[in-house]
ZALUM-313692 format. One record per atom (N, C-alpha, C): residue in three letters; atom name; x, y, z. Coordinates in pm, 1 decimal, m for minus. Layout:
+------+------+----------+----------+----------+
! rest ! atom !       c1 !       c2 !       c3 !
+------+------+----------+----------+----------+
!  ALA !   CA !        X !        Y !        Z !
...
+------+------+----------+----------+----------+
REM end
This chain:
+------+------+----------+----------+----------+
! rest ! atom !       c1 !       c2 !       c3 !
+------+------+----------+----------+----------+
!  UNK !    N !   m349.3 !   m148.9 !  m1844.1 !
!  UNK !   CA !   m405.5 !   m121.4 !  m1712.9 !
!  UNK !    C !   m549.1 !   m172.7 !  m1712.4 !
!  UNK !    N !   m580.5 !   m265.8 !  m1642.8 !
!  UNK !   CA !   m686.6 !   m290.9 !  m1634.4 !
!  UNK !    C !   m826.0 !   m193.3 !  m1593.6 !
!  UNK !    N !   m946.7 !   m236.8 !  m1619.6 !
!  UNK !   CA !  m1077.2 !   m164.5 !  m1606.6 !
!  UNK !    C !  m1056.1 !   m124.9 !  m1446.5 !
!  UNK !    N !  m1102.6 !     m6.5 !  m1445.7 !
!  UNK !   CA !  m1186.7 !     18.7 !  m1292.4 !
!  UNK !    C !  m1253.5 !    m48.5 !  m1203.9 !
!  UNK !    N !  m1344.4 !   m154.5 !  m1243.5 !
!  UNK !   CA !  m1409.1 !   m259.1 !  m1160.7 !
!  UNK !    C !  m1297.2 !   m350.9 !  m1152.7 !
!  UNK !    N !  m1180.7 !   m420.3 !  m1230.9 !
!  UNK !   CA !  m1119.9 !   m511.5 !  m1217.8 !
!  UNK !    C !   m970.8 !   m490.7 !  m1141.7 !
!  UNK !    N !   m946.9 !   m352.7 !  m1085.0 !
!  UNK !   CA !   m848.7 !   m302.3 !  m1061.8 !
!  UNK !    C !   m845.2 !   m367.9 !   m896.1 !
!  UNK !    N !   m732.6 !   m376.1 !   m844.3 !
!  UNK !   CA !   m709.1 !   m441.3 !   m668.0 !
!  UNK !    C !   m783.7 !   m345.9 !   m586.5 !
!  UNK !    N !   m818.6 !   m396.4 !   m527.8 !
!  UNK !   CA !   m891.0 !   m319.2 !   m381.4 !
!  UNK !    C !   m869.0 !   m384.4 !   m258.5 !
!  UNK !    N !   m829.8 !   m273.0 !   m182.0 !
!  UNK !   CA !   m785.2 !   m288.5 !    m15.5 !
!  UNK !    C !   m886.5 !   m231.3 !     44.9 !
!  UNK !    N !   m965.5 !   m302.7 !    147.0 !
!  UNK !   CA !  m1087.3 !   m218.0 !    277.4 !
!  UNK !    C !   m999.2 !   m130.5 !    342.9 !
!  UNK !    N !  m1046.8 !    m33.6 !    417.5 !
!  UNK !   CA !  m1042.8 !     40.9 !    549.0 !
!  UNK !    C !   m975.8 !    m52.4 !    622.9 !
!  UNK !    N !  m1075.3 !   m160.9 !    656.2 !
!  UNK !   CA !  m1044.0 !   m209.5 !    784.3 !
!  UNK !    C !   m932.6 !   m303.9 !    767.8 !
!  UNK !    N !   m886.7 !   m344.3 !    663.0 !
!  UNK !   CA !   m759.6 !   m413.0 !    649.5 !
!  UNK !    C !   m635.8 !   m301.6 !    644.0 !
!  UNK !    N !   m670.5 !   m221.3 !    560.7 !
!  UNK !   CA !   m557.3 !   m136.9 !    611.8 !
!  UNK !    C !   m562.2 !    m66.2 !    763.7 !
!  UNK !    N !   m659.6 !    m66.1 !    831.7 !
!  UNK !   CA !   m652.6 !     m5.8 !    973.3 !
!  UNK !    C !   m575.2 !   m136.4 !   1057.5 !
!  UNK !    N !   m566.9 !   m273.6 !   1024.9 !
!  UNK !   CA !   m561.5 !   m351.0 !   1109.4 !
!  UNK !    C !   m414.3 !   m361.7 !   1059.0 !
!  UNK !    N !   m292.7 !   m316.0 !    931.4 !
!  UNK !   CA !   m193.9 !   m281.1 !    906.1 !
!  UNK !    C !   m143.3 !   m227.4 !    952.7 !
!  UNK !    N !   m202.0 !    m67.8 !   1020.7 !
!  UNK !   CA !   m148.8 !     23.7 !   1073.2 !
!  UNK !    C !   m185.5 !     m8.0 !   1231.7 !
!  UNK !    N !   m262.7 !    m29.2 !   1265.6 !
!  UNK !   CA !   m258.6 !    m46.3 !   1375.2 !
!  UNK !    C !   m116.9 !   m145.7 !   1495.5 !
!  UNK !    N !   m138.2 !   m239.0 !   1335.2 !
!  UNK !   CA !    m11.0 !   m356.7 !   1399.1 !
!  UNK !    C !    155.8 !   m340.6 !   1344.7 !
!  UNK !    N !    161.2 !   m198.3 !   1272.6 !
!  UNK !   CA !    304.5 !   m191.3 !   1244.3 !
!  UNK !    C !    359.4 !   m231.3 !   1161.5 !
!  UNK !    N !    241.6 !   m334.1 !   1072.0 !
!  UNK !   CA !    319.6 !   m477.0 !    997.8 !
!  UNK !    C !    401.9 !   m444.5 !    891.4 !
!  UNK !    N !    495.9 !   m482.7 !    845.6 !
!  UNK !   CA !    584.4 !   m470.3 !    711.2 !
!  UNK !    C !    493.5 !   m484.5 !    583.2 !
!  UNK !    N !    441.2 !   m461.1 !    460.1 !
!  UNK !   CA !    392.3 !   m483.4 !    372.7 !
!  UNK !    C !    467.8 !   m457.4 !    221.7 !
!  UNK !    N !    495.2 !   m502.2 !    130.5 !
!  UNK !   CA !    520.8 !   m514.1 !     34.7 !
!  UNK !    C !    413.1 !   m480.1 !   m100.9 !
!  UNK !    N !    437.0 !   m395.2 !   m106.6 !
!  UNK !   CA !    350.9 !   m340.5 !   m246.8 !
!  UNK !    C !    404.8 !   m308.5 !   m369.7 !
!  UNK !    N !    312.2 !   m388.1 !   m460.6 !
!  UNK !   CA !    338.0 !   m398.9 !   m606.5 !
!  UNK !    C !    254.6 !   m283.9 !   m655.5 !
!  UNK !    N !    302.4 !   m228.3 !   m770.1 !
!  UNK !   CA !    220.3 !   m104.7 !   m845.2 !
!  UNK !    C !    191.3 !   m193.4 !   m957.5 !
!  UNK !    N !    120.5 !   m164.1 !  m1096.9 !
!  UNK !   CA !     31.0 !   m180.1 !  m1198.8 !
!  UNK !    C !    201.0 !   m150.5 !  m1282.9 !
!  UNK !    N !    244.7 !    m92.3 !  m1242.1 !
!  UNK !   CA !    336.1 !    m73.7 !  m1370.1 !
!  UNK !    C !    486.5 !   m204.3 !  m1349.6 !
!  UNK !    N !    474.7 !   m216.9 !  m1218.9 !
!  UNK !   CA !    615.3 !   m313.1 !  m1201.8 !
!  UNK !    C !    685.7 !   m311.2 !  m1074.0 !
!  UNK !    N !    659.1 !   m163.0 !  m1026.0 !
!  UNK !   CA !    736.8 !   m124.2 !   m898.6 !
!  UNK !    C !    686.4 !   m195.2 !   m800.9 !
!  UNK !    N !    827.9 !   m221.0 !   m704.7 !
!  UNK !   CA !    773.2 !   m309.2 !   m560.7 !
!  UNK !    C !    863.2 !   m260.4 !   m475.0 !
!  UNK !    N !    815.5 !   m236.1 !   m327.4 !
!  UNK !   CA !    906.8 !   m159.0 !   m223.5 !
!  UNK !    C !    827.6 !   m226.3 !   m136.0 !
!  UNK !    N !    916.1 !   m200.2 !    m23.8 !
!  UNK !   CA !    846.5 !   m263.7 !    116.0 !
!  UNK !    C !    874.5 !   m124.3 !    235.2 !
!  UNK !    N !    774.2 !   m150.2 !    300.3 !
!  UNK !   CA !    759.7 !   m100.0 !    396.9 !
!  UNK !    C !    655.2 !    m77.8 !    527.8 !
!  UNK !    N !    619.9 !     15.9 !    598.8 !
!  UNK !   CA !    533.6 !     32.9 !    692.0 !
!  UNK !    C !    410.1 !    174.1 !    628.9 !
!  UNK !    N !    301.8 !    114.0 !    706.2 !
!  UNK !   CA !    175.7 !    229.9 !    650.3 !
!  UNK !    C !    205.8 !    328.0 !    751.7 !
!  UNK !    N !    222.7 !    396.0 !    703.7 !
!  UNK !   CA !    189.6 !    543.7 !    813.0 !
!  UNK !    C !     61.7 !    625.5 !    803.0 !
!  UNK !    N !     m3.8 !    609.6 !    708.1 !
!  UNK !   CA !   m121.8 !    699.0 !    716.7 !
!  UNK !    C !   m214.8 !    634.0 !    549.2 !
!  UNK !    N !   m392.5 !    674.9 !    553.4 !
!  UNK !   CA !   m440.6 !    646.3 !    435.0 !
!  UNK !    C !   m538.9 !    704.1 !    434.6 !
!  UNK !    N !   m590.2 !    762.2 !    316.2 !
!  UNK !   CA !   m717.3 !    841.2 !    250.4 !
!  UNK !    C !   m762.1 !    733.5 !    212.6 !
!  UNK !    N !   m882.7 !    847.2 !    117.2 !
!  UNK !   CA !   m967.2 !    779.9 !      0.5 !
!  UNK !    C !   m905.2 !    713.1 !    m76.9 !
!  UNK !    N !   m769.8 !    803.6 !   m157.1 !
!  UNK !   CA !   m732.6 !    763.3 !   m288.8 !
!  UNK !    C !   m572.4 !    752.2 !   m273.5 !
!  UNK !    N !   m527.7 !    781.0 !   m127.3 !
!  UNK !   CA !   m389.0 !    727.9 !   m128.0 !
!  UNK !    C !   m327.9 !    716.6 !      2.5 !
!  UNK !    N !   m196.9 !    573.7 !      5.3 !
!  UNK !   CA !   m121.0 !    556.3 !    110.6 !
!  UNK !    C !    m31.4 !    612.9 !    115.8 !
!  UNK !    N !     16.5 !    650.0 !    242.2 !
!  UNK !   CA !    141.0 !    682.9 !    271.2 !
!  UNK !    C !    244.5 !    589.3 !    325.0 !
!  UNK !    N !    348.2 !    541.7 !    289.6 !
!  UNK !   CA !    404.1 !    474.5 !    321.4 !
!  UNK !    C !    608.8 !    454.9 !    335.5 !
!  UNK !    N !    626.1 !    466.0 !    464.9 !
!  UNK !   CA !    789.8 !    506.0 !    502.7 !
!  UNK !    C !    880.2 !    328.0 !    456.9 !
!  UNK !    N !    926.5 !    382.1 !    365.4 !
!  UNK !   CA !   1058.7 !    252.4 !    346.4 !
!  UNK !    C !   1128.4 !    188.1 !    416.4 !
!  UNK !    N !   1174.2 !     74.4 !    393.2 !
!  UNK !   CA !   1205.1 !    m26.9 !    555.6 !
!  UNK !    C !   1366.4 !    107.0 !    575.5 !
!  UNK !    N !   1409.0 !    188.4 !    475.5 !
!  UNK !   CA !   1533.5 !    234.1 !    508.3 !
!  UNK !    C !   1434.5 !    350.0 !    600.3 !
!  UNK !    N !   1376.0 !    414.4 !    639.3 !
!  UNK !   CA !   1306.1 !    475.1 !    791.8 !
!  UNK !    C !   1323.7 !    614.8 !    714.9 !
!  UNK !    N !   1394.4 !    625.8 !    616.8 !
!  UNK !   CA !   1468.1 !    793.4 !    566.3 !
!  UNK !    C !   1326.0 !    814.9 !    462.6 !
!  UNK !    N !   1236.7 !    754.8 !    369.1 !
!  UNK !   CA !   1189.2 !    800.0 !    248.5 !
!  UNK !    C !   1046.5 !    743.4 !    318.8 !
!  UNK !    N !    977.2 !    807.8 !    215.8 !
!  UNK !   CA !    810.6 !    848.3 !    237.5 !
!  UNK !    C !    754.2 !    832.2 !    129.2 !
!  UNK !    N !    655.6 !    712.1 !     45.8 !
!  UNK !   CA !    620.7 !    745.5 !    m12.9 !
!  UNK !    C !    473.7 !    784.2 !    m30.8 !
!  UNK !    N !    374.6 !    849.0 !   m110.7 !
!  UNK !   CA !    252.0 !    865.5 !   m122.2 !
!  UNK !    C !    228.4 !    765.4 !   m261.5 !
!  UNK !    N !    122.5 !    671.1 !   m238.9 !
!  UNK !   CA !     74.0 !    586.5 !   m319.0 !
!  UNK !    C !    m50.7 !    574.1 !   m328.9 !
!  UNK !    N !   m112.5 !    599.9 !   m462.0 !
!  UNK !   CA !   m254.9 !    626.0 !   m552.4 !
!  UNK !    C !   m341.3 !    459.7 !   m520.9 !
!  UNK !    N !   m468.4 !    432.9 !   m464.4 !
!  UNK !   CA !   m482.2 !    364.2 !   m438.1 !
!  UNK !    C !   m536.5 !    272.0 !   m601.1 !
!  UNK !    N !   m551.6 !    355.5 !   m649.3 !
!  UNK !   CA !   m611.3 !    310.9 !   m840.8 !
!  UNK !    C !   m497.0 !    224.2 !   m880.0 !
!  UNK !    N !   m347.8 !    274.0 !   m832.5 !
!  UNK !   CA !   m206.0 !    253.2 !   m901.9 !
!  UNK !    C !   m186.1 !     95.7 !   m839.9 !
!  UNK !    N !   m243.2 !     25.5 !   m743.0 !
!  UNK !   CA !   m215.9 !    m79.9 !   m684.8 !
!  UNK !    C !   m213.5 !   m213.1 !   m761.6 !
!  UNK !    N !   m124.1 !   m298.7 !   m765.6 !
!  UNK !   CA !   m129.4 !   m409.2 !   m839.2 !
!  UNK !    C !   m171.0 !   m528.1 !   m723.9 !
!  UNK !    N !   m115.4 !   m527.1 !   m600.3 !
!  UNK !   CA !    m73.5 !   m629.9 !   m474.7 !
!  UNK !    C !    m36.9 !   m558.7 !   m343.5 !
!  UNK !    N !    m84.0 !   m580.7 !   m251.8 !
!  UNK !   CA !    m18.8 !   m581.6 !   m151.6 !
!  UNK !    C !     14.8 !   m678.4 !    m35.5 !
!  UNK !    N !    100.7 !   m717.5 !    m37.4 !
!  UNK !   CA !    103.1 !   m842.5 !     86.2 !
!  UNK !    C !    188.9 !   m801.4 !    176.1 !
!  UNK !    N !     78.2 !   m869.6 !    287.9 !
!  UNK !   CA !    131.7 !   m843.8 !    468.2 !
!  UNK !    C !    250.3 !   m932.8 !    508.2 !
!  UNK !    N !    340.5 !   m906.6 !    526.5 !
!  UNK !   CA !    455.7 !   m941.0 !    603.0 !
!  UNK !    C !    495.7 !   m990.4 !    705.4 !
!  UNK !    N !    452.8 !  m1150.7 !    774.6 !
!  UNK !   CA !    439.2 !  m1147.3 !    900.1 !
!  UNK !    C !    584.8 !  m1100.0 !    993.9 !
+------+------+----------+----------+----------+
REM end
């Protein structure tokens, strides 16, 4: 796991401009995991995010992030 300074970072305002627009996003974790879906909500230190299947929810650690890419 990489250092604290070298770890991914997402702004506010990119994730506000995610949620605002609905967009699909695909996120990679630090360990391997990748799911896609929509932002529903975000803190300091974590996303919330509903699976393209509309049924599951997950909460994701913003430290835990490997990637996230927007989905046009």
């Amino acid at each position: 796991i990489p250092r604290p300074q070298d770890r991914y970072s997402i702004s506010d305002k990119r994730l506000f401009q995610i949620s605002d627009q609905n967009l699909n996003m695909e996120v990679t974790l630090l360990e391997g995991e990748v799911f896609s879906g929509t932002l529903d909500w975000f803190g300091r230190f974590e996303l919330g995010v509903t699976l393209q299947d509309e049924t599951t929810q997950v909460h994701v650690f913003r430290h835990a992030l490997h990637r996230v890419k927007v989905e046009s």
